[in-house]
C-alpha positions as CSV (number, residue, x, y, z in Angstrom):
1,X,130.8,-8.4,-53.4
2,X,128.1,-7.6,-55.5
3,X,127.8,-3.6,-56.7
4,X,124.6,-1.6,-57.3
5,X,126.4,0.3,-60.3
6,X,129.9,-0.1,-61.5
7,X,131.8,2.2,-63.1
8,X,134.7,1.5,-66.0
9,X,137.1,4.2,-66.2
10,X,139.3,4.0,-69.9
11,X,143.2,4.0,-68.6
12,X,144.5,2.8,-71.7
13,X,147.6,3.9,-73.4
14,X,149.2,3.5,-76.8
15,X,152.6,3.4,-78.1
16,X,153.8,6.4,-78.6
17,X,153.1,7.6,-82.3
18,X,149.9,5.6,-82.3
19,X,147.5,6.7,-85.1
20,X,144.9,7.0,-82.4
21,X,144.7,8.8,-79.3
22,X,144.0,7.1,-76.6
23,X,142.4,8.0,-72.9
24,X,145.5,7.0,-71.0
25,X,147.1,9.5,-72.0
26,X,145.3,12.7,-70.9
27,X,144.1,11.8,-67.7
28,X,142.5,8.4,-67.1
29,X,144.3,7.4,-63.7
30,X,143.5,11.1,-62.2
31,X,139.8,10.0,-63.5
32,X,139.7,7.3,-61.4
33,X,141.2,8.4,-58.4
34,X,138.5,11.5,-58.4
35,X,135.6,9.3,-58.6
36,X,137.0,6.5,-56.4
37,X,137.8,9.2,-53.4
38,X,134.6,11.2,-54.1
39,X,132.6,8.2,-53.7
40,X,134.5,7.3,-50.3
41,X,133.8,10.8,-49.1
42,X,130.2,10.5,-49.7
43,X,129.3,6.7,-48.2
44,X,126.3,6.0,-49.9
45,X,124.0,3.4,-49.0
46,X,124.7,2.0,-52.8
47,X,128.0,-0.1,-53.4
48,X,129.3,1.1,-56.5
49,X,132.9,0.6,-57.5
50,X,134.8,2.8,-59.9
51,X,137.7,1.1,-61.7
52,X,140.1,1.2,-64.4
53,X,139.9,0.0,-67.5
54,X,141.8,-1.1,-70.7
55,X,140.8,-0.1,-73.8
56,X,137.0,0.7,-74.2
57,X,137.8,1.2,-78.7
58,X,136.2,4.5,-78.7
59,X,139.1,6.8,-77.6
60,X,138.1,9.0,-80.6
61,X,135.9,10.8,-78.6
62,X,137.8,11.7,-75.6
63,X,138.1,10.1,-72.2
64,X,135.3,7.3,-72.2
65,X,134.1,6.0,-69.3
66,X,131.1,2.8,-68.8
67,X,128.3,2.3,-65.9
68,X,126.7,-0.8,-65.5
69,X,124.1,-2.0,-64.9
70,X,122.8,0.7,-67.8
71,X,125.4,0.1,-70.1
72,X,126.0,4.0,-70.3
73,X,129.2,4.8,-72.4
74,X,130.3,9.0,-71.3
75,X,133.0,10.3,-73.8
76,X,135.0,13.3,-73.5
77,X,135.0,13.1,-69.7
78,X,136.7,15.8,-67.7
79,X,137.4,16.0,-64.1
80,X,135.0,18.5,-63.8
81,X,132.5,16.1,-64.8
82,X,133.1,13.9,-61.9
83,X,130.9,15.4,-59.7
84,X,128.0,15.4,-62.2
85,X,128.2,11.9,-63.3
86,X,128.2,11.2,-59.4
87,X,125.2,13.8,-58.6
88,X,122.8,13.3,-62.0
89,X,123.4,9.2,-62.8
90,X,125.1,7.6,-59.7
91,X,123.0,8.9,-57.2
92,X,120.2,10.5,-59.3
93,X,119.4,7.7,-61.9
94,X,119.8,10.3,-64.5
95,X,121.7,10.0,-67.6
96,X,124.1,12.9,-68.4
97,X,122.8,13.5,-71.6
98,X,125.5,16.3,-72.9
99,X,128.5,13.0,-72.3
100,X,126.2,10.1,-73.2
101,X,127.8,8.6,-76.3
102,X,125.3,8.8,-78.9
C-alpha cells in the first residue's frame, strides 16, 4: 500500500546513563498510539500511516517526530500536539511552524 503522508514517530531508547536523552523514554509509544487511533477515528479519504521509529539523532530537542512526503522533522512533541499536527499539516497542508525543527 502506498500512503499519501507517512508519519515517523522517534521510539528510541538508550541505555540507561546514556549521555543523551533520548525520545523513548518520555513518551514515544503513547505518541504513536494517539496519532495511530486519532487517525482511525477520523477515516480520511488520505492513507497516511503513523509509525514508530528508531533513532531519528536529534533527541536533543525533545520528542521528534518525521512526515513524508515533506520531509518535516517536529521536535519537542507532546501529546497535546497530536491533534494539531493532525488538524494544521495532516489534513490542512500546513506546517506547524512553533514544532518545525529549524
Amino acid at each position: 500500500m502506498i500512503y499519501d503522508k507517512h508519519l515517523f514517530i522517534c521510539t528510541n531508547q538508550r541505555a540507561e546513563g546514556a549521555a543523551r536523552k533520548s525520545c523513548g523514554e518520555v513518551h514515544g509509544m503513547q505518541i504513536v498510539d494517539a496519532f495511530k487511533k486519532k487517525l482511525k477515528q477520523l477515516n480520511l479519504p488520505v492513507k497516511i500511516r503513523a509509525q514508530r521509529s528508531g533513532c531519528l539523532d536529534i533527541c536533543d530537542w525533545g520528542q521528534t517526530l518525521v512526515i513524508y512526503p515533506e520531509g518535516v522533522f517536529y521536535t519537542g512533541v507532546e501529546l497535546t500536539d497530536v491533534d494539531e499536527i493532525i488538524n494544521e499539516h495532516l489534513i490542512g497542508n500546513r506546517i506547524v511552524e512553533r514544532l518545525r525543527l529549524k
